[in-house]
Backbone as a ProteinNet text record, in pm:
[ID]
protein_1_A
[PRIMARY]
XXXXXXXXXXXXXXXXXXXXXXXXXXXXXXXXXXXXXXXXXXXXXXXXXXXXXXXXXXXXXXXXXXXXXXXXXXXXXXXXXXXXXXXXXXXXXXXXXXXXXXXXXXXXXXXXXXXXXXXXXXXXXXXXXXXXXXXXXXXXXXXXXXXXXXXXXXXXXXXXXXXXXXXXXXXXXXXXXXXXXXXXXXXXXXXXXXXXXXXXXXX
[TERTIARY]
84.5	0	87.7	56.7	100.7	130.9	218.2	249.8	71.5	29.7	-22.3	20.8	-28.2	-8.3	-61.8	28.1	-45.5	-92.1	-193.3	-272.6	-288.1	-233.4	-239.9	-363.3	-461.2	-552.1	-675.4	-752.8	-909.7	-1051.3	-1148.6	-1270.8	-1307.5	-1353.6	-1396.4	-1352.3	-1205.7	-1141.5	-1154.3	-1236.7	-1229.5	-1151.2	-992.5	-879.4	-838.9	-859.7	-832	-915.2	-1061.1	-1179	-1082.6	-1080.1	-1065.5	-947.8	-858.8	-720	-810.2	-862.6	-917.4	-1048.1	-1067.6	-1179.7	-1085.7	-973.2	-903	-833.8	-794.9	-752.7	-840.6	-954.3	-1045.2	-1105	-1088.2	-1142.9	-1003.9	-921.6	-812.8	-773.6	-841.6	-819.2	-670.3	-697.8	-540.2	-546	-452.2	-496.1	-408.3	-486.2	-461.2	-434.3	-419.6	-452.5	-473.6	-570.8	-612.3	-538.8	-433.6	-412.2	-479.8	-544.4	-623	-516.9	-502.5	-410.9	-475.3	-484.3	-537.2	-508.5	-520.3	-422.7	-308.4	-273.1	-235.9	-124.9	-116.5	-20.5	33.8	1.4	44.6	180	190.2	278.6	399.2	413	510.1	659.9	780.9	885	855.8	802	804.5	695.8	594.7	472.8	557.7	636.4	658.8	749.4	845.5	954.6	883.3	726.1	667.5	629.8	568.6	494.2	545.3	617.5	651.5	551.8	417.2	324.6	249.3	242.9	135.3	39.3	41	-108.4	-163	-310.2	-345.9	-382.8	-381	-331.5	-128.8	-110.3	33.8	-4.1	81.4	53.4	221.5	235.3	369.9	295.3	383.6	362.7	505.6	502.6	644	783.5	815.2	899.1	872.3	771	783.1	678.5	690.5	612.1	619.7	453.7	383.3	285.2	296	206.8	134.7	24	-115.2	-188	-292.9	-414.6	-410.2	-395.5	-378.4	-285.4	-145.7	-63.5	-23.3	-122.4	-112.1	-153.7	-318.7	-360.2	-296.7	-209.8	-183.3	-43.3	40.1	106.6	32.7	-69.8	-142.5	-197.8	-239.9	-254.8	-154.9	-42.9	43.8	124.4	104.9	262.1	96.9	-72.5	-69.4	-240.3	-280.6	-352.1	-250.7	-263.4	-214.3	-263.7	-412.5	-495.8	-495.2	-446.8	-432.2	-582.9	-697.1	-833.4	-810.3	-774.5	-798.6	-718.4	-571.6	-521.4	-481	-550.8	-540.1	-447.9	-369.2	-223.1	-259.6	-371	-379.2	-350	-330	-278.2	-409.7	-568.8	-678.1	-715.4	-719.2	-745.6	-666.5	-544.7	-457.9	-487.3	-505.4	-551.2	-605	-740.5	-872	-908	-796.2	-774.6	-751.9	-617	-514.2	-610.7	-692	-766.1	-908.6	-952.6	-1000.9	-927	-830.8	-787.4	-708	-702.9	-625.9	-783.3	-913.6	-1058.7	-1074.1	-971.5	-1037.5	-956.6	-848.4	-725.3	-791.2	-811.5	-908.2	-1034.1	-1119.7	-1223.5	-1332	-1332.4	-1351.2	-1314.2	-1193.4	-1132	-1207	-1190.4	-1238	-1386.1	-1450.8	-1593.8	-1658.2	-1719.5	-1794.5	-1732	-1572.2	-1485.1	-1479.3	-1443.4	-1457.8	-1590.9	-1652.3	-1808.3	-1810.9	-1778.3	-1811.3	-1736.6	-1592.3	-1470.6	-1593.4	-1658.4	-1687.6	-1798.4	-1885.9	-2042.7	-2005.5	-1900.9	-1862.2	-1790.6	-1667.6	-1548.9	-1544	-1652.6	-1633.7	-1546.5	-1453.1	-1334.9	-1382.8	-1305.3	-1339.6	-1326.9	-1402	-1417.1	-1485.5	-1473.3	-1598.9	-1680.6	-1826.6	-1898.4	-1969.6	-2014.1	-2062.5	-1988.5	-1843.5	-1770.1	-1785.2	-1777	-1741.5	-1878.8	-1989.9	-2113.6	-2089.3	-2069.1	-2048.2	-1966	-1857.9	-1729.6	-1855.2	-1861.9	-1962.1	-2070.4	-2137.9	-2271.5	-2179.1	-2091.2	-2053.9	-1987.8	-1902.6	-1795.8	-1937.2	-2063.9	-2148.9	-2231.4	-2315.8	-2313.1	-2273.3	-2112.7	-2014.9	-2008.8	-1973.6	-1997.2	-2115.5	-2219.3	-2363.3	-2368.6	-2350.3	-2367.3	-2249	-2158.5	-2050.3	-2140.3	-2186.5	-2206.4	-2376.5	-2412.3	-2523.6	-2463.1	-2338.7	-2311.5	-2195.1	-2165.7	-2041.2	-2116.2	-2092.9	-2127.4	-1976.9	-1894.2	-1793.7	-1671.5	-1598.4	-1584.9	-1485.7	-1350.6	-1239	-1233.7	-1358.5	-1310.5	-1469.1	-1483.7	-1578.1	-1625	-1526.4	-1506.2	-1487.5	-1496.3	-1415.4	-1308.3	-1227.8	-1075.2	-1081.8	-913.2	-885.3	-949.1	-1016.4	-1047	-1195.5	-1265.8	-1391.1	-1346.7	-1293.1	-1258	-1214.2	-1102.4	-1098.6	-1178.2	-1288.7	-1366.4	-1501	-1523.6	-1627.2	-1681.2	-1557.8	-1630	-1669.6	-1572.4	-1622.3	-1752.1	-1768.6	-1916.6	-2059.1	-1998.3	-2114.5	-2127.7	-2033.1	-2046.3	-2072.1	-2106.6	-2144.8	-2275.8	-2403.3	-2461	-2408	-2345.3	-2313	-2248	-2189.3	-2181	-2278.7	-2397.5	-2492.7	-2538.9	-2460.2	-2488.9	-2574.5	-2699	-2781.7	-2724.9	-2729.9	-2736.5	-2869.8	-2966.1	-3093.1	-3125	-3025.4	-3052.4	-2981.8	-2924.3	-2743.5	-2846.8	-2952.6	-2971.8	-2838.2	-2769.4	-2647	-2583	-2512	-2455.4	-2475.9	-2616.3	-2662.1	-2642.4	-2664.7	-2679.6	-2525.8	-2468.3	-2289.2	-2199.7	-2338.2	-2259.1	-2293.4	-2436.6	-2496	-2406.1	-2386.3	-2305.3	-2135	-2088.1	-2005.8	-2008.2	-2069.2	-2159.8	-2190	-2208.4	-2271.5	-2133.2	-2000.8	-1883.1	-1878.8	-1805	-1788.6	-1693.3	-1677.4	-1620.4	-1612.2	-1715.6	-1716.4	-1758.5	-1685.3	-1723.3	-1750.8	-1846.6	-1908.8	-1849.6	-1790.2	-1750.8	-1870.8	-1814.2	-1885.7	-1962.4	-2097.4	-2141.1	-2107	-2083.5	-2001.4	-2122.5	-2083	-2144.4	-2238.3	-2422.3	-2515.6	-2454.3	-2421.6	-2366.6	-2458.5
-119.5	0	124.1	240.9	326.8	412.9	525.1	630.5	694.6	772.5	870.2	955.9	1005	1056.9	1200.4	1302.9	1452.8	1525.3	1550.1	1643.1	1811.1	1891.7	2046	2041.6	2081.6	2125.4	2261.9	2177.6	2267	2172.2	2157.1	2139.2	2145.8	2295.2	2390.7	2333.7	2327.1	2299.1	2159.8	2166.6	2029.8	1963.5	2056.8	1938	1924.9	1935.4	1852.7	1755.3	1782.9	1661.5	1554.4	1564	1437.1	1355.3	1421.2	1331.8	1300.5	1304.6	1277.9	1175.9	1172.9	1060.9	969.7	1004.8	822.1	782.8	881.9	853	746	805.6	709.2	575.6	597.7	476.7	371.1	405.1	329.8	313.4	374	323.1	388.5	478.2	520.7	619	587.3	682.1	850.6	919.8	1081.3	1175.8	1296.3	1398.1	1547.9	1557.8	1700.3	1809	1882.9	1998.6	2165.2	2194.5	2311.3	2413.8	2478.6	2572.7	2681.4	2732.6	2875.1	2966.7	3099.7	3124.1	3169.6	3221.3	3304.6	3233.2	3088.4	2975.5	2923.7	2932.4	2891	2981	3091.3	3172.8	3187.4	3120.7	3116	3019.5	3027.8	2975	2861.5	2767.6	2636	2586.4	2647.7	2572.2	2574	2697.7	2701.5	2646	2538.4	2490.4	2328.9	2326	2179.6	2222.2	2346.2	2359.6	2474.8	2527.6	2666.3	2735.8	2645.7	2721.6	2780.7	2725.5	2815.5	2737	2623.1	2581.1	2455.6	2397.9	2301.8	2190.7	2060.5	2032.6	1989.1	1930	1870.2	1753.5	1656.6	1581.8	1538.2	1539.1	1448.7	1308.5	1217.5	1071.5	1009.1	1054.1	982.8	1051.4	1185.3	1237.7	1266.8	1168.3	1195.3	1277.3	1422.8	1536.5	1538.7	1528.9	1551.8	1633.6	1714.1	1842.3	1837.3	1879.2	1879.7	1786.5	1799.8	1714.2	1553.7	1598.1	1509.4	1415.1	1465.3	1442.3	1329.5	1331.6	1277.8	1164.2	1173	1087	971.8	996.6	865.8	832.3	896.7	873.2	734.5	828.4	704.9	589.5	551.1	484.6	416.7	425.1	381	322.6	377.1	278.2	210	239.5	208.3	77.8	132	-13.8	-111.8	-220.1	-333.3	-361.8	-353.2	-457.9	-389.6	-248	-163.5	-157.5	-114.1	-73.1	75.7	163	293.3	333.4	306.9	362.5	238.3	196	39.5	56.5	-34.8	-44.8	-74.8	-121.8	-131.6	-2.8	-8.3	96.4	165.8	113.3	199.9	252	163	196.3	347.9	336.5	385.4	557.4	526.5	639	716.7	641.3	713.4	803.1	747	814	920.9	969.5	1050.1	1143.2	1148.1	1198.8	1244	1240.8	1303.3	1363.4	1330.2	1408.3	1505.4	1523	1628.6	1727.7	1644	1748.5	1815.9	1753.5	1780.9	1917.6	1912.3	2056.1	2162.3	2113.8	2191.3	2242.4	2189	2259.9	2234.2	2126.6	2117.8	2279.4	2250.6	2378.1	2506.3	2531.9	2699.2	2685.5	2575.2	2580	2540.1	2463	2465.7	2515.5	2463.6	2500	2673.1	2732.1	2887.8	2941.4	2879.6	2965.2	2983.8	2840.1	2842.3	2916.6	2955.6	3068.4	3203.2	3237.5	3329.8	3386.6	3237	3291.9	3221.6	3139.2	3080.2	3191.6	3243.4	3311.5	3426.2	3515.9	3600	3637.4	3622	3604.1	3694.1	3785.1	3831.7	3705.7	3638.5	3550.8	3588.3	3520.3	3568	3503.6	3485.9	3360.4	3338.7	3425.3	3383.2	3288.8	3325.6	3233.3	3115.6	3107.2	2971.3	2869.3	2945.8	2895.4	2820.7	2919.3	2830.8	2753.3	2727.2	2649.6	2476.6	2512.4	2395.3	2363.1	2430.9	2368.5	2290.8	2307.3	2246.5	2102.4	2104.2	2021.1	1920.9	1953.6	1818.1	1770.9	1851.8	1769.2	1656.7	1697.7	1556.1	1475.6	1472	1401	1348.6	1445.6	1345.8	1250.6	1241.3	1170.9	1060.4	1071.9	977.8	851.8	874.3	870.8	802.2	817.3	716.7	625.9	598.3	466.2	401.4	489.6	405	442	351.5	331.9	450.7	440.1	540	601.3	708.3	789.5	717.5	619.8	593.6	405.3	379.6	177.3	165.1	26.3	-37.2	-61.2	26.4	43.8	186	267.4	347.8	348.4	475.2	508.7	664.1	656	815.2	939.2	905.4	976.5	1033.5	942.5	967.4	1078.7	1041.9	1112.9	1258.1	1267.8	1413.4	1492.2	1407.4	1532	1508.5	1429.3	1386.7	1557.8	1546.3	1696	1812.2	1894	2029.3	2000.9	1871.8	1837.3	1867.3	1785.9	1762.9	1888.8	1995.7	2152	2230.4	2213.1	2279	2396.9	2303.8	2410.9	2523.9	2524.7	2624.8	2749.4	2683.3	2816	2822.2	2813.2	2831.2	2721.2	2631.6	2549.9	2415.8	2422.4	2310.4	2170.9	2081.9	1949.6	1883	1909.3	1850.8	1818.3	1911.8	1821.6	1750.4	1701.5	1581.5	1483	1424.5	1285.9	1175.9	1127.2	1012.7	1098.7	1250.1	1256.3	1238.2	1293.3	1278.4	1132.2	1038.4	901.9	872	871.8	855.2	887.4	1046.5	1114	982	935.8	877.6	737.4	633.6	564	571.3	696.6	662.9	735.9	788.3	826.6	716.6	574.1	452.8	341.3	403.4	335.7	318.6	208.3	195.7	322.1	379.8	469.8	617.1	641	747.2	887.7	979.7	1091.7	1241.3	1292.5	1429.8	1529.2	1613.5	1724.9	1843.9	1894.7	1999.3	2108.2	2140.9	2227.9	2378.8	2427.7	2623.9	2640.1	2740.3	2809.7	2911.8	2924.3	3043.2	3174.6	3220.9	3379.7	3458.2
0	0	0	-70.5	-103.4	48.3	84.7	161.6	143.4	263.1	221.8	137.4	-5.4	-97.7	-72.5	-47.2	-49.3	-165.5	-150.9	-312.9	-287.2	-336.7	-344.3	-412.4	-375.3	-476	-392.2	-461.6	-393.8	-396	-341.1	-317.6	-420.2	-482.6	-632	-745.1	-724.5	-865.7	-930.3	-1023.7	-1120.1	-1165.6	-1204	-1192.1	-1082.3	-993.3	-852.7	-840.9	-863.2	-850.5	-913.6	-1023.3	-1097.7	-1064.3	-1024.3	-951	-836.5	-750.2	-608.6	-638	-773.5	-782.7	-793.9	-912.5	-916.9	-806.5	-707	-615.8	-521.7	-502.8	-417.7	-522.4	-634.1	-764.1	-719.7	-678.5	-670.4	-481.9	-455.5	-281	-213.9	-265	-228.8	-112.5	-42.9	96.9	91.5	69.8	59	115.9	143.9	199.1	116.7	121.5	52.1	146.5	62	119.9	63.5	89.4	40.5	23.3	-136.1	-172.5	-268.2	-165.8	-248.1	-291.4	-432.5	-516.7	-462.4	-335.8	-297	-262.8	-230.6	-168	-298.4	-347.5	-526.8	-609.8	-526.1	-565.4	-423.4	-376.6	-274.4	-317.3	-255.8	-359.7	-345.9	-225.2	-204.9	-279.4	-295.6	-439.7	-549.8	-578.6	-726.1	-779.9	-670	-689.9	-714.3	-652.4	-676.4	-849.1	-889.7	-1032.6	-1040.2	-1114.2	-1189	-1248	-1290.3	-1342	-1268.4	-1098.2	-1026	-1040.7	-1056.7	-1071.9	-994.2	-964.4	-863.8	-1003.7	-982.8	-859.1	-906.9	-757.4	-739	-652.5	-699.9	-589.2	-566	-428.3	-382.7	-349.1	-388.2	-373.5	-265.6	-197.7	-79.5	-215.3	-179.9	-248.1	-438	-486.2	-644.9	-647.3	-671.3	-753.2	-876.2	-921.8	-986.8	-1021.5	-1122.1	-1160.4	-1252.9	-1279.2	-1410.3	-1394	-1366.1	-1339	-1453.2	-1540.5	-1690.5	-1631	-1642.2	-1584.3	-1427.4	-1371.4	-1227.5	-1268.6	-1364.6	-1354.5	-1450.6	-1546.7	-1607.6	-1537.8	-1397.1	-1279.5	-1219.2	-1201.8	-1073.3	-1144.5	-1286.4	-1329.8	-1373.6	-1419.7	-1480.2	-1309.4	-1187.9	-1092.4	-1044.6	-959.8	-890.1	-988.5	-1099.5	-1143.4	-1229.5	-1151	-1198.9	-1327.9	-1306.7	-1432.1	-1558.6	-1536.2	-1646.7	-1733	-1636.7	-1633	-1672.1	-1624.8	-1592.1	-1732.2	-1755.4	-1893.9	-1951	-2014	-2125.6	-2179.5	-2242.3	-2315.8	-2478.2	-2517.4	-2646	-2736.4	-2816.8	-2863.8	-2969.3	-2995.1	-3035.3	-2920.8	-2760.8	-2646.3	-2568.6	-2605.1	-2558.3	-2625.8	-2756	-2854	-2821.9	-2775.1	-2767.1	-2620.3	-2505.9	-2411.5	-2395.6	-2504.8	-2511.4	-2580.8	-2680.1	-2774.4	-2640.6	-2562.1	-2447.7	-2351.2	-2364.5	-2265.3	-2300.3	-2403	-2524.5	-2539	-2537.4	-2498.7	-2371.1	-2285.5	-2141.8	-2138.9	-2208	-2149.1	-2260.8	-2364.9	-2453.8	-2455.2	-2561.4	-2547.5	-2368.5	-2316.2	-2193.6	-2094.3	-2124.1	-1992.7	-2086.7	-2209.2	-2237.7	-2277.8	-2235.6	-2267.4	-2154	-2087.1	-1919.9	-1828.9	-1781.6	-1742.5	-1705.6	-1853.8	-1844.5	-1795.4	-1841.7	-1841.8	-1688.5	-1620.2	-1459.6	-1382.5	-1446.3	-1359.6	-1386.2	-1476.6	-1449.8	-1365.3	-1370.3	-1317.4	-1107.7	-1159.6	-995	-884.3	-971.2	-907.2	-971.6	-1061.7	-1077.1	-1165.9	-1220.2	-1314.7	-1457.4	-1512.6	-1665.8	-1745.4	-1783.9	-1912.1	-2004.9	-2078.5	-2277.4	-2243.7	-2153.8	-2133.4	-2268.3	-2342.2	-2465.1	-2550.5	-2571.3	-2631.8	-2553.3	-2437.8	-2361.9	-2396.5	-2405	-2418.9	-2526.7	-2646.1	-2770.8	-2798.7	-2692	-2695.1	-2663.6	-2521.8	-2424	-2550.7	-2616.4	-2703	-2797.1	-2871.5	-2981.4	-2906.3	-2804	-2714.6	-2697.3	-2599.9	-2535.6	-2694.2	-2790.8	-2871.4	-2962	-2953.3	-3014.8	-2926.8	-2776	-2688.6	-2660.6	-2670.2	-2649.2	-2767.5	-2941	-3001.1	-3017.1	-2955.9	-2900.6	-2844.6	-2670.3	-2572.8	-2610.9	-2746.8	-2753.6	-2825.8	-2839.8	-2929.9	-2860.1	-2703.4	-2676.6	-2484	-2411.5	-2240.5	-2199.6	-2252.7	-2206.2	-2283.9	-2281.6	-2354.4	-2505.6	-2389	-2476.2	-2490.9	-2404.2	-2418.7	-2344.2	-2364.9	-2299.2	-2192.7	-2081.8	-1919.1	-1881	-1809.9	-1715.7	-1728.7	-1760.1	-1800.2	-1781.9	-1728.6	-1719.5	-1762.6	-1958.5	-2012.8	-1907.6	-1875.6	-1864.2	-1717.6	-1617.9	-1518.7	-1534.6	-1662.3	-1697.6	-1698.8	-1774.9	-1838.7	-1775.2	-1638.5	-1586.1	-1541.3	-1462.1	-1317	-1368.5	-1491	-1543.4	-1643.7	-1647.8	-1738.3	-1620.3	-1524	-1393.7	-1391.8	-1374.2	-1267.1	-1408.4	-1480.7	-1613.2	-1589.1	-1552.5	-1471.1	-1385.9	-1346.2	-1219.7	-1330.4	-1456.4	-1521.8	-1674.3	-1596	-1698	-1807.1	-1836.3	-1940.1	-1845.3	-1949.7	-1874.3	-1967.4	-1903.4	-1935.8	-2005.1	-1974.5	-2026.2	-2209.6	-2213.1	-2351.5	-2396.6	-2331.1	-2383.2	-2288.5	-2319.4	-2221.6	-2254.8	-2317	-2313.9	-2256	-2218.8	-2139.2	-1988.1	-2009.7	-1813.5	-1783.5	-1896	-1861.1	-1827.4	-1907.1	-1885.6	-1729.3	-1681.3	-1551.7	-1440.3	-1504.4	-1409	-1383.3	-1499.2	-1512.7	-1394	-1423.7	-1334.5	-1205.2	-1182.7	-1029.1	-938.7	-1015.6	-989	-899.1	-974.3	-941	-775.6	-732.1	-594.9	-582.8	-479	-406	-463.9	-569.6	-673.5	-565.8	-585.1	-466.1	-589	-565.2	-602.7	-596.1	-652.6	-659.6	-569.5	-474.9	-390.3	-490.9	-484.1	-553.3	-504.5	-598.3	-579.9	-487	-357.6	-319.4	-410	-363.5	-503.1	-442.8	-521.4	-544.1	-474.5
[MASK]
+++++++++++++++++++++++++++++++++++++++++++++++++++++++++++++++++++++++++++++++++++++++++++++++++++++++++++++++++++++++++++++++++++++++++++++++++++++++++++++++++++++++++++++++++++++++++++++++++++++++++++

């Protein structure tokens, strides 16, 4: 069994969610350290991430930075069965190809919309809107012909891009009309040890 593994992140932040779901998808014993922007710019954060950014995780001395990043860490030393990032190489593909959505249109489309209507933040929410409408329609018509995003199971991919999908509402974009997506959230909502991202405090 692994060291307690420390996680820099936040509650709020969706790339923190998603390292902290596979974390608990994988039983791994944690500690959330709450870092807020202000701790992010100090020499000892910036010597863990130069970019300033959540999350980080130390694993018993090995730091690791970018949400993306952690997670094919924690998949790659701590699933054996190689469930979470499959080794086939269409499998392997189709991962990389979401999670190349999740840093993309994901982050400047629900993602953005919610920095602005959550935290206040100058964003383009109109753009972001139209980022999010175009992003869940390909995904909703995905998502009626496949149970999950990149393989026939639960994988990294789906975790990326699970949480800023769920918290999509909170910056305006309803879900109701992507039913295969609501079904998909629901799907892995269903997982043993699957934990919810905290809803933003209403403004």
């Amino acid at each position: 069994m692994s060291a307690t593994i420390k996680l820099y992140g936040g509650k709020l932040s969706g790339h923190s969610h998603r390292v902290e779901l596979l974390l608990g998808l994988l039983s791994l014993p944690y500690e959330l350290i709450p870092t807020p922007p202000a701790e992010r710019k100090t020499p000892a954060y910036l010597a863990m991430n130069p970019f300033g950014q959540i999350p980080v995780i130390d694993d018993d001395g090995t730091v690791v930075a970018d949400s993306n990043a952690i997670l094919i860490y924690l998949a790659k030393r701590y699933d054996t069965t190689e469930t979470w990032l499959p080794e086939d190489p269409v499998s392997a593909a189709a991962v990389q190809r979401w999670l190349s959505v999740a840093a993309g249109q994901l982050a400047y489309g629900p993602a953005t919309a919610r920095l602005g209507k959550v935290f206040n933040l100058p964003v383009d929410g109109r753009q972001a809107a139209e980022i999010a409408s175009s992003l869940f329609s390909v995904m909703d018509g995905h998502l009626a012909k496949h149970e999950f995003l990149a393989a026939a199971h639960p994988t990294v991919a789906d975790l990326a891009c699970y949480s800023y999908t769920r918290a999509a509402p909170e910056g305006g974009i309803e879900l109701s009309s992507y039913p295969n997506i609501v079904a998909w959230l629901g799907r892995l909502e269903a997982l043993p040890n699957f934990q919810r991202m905290p809803s933003a405090p209403a403004s």
